[in-house]
C-alpha positions as CSV (number, residue, x, y, z in Angstrom):
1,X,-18.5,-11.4,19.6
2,X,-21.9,-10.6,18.5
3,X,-23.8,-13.0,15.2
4,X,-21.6,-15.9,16.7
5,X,-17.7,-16.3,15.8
6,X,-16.2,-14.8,12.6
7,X,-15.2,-17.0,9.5
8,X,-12.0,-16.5,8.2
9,X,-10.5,-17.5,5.1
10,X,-6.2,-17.1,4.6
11,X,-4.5,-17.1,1.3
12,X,-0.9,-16.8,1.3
13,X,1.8,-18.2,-1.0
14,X,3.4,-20.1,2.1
15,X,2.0,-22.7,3.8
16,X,3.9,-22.4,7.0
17,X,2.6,-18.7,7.3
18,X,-1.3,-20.3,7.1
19,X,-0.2,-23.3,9.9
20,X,1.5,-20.2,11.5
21,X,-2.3,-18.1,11.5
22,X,-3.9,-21.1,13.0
23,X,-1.9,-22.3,15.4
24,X,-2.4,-18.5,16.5
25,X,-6.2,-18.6,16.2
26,X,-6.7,-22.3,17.7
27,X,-8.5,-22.1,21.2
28,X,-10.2,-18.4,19.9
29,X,-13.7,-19.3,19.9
30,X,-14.5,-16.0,18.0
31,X,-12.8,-16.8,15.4
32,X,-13.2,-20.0,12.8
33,X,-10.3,-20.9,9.7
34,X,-13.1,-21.7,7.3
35,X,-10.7,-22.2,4.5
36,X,-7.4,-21.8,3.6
37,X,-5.3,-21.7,0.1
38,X,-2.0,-21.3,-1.4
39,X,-2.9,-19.9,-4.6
40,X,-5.0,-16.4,-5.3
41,X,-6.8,-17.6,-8.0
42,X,-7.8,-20.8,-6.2
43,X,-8.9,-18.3,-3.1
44,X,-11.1,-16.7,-5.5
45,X,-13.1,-20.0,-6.6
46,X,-13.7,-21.2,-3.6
47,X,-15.2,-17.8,-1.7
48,X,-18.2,-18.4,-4.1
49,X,-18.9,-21.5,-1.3
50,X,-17.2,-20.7,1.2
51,X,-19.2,-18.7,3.6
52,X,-16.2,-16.0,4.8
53,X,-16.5,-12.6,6.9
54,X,-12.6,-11.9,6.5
55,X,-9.7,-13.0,4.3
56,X,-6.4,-12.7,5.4
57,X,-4.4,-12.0,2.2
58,X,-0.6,-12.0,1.9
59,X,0.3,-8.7,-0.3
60,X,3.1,-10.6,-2.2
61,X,2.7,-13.8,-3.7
62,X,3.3,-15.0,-7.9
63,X,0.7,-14.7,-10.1
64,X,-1.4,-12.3,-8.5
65,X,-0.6,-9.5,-5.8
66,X,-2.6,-9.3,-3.2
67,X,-3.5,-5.9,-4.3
68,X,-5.5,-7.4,-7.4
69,X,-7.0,-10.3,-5.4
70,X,-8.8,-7.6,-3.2
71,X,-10.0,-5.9,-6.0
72,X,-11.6,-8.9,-7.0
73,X,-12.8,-9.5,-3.7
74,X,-14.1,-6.6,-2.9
75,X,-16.1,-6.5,-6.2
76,X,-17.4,-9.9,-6.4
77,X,-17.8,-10.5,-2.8
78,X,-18.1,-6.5,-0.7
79,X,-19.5,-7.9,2.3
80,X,-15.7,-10.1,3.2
81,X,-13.4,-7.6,5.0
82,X,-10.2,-8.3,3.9
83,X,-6.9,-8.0,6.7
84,X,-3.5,-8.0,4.4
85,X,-0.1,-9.0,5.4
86,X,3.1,-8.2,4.3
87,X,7.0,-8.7,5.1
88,X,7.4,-4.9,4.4
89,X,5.6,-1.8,5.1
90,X,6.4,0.3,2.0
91,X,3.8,3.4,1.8
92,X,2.8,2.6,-2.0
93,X,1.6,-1.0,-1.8
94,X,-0.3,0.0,1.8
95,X,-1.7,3.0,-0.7
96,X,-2.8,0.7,-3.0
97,X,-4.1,-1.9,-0.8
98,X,-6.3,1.0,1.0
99,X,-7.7,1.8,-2.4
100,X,-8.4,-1.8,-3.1
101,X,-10.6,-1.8,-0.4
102,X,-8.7,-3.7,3.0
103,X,-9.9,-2.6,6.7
104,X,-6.4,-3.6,7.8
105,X,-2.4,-4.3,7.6
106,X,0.0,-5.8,9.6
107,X,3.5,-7.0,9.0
108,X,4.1,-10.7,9.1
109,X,7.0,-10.4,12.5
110,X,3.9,-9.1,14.2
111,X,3.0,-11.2,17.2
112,X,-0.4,-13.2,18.1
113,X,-1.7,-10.3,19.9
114,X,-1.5,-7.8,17.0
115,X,-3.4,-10.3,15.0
116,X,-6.2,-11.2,17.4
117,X,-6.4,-7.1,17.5
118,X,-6.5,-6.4,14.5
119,X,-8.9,-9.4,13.5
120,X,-11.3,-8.2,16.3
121,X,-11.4,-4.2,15.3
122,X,-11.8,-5.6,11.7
123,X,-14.7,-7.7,12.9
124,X,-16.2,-5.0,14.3
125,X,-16.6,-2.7,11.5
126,X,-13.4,-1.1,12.3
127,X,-10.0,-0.9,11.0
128,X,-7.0,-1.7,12.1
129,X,-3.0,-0.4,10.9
130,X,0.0,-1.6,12.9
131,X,2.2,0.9,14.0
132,X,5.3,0.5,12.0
133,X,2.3,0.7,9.2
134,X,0.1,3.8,10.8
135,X,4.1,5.1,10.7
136,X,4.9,4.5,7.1
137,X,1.9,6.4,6.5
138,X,2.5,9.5,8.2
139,X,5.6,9.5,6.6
140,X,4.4,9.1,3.3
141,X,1.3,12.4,4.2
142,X,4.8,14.4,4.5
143,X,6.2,13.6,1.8
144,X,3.1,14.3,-0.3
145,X,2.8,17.7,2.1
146,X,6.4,18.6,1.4
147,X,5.5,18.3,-3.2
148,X,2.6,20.8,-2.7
149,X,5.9,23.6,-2.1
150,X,6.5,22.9,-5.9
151,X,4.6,25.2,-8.0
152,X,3.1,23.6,-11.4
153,X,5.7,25.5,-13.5
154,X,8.5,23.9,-11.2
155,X,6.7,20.3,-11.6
156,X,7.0,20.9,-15.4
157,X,10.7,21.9,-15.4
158,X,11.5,18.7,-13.3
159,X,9.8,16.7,-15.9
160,X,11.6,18.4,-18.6
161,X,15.0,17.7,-17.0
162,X,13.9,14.2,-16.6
163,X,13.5,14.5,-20.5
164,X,17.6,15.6,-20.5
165,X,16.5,19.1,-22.3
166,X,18.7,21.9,-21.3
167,X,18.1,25.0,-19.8
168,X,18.0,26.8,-23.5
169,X,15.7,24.1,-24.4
170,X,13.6,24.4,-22.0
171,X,13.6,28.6,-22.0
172,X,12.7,28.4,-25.6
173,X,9.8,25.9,-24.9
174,X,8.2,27.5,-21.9
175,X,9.1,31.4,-23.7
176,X,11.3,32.7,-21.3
177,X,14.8,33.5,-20.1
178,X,17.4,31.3,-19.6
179,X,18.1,33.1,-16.7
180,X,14.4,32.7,-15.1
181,X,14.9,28.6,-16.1
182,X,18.2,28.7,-13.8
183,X,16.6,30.6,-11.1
184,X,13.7,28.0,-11.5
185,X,16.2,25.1,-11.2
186,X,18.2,26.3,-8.3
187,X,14.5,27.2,-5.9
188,X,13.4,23.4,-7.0
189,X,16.8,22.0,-6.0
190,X,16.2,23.6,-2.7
191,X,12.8,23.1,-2.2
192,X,13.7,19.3,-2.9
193,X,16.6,19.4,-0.4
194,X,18.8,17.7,-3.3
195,X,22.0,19.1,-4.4
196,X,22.5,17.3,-8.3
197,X,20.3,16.5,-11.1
198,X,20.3,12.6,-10.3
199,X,19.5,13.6,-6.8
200,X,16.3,15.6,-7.7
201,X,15.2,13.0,-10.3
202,X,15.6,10.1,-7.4
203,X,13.4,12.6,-5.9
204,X,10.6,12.7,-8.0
205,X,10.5,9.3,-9.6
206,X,10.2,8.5,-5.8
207,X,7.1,10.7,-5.1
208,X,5.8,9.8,-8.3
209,X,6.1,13.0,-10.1
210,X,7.6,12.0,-13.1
């Protein structure tokens, strides 16, 4: 690996998942555990010493997520690349993770060889997505393909129904027909593929449209 091996720093909330990441990385001379910690905030004090090229950041540990701590990271210290692990792949957090700034994510039942791989793309100015994560989000791109059917007129009707206004209510707010409001209704409930007014607010309180 070129500039010598890569210095890596691992925060997570359980210490057996840290012995876990070096027992893994012992014997890899391109890789070095520089430092280790239990607790974010801590993590964040001692980068200002520690000389670190990635941090390897659980996603969900008490008192801060790992979402904020590579925030900070990032803004304090832009030049670590950060590799974040998690027990779940749910599309929102990787979202949010992504916009925080990581080059990577893996789950935490990935094996050695995942993590050597994705610590070496990383390393290299690459990143790196497991597949059950690269998965999550494709599925998540569809779902966000599958809200552009909904017209803008649509998307304010749902959030009126989320508001429990009836169709009269909502005919006299928007200035037109009851009629055109149930017409409305019954393309939404279709376009949503939901058959009840729970199901289409489940719906949209899951794509974040209300």
């Amino acid at each position: 690996m070129e500039n010598g091996p890569k210095r890596i720093f691992i925060v997570d909330d359980h210490q057996m998942v840290i012995d876990g990441i070096n027992l893994m990385l012992d014997g890899r001379p391109e890789f070095i555990v520089a430092g280790e910690c239990t607790h974010p905030t801590e993590a964040i004090e001692m980068l200002r010493t520690a000389a670190v090229d990635i941090l390897i950041t659980d996603v969900g540990m008490p008192g801060m997520s790992g979402v904020e701590l590579s925030r900070i990271v990032k803004s304090r210290f832009p030049e670590i690349k950060i590799l974040a692990l998690s027990m779940f792949g749910e599309s929102q957090v990787i979202a949010e993770m992504i916009d925080a700034g990581i080059s990577g994510y893996i789950l935490k039942n990935s094996g050695k060889k995942e993590l050597i791989e994705a610590l070496t793309k990383i390393a290299e100015g690459q990143n790196y997505f497991g597949q059950e994560i690269t998965l999550q989000l494709m599925k998540s791109f569809k779902r966000n393909q599958e809200e552009l059917k909904l017209t803008d007129r649509e998307i304010e009707i749902i959030r009126m129904i989320e508001k429990d206004m009836t169709t009269k209510d909502i005919a006299e707010t928007l200035f037109i027909s009851e009629r055109t409001v149930e017409t409305h209704r019954k393309n939404i409930l279709h376009k949503t593929n939901t058959q009840t007014v729970v199901g289409l607010l489940k719906y949209a309180y899951e794509r974040k449209i209300i």
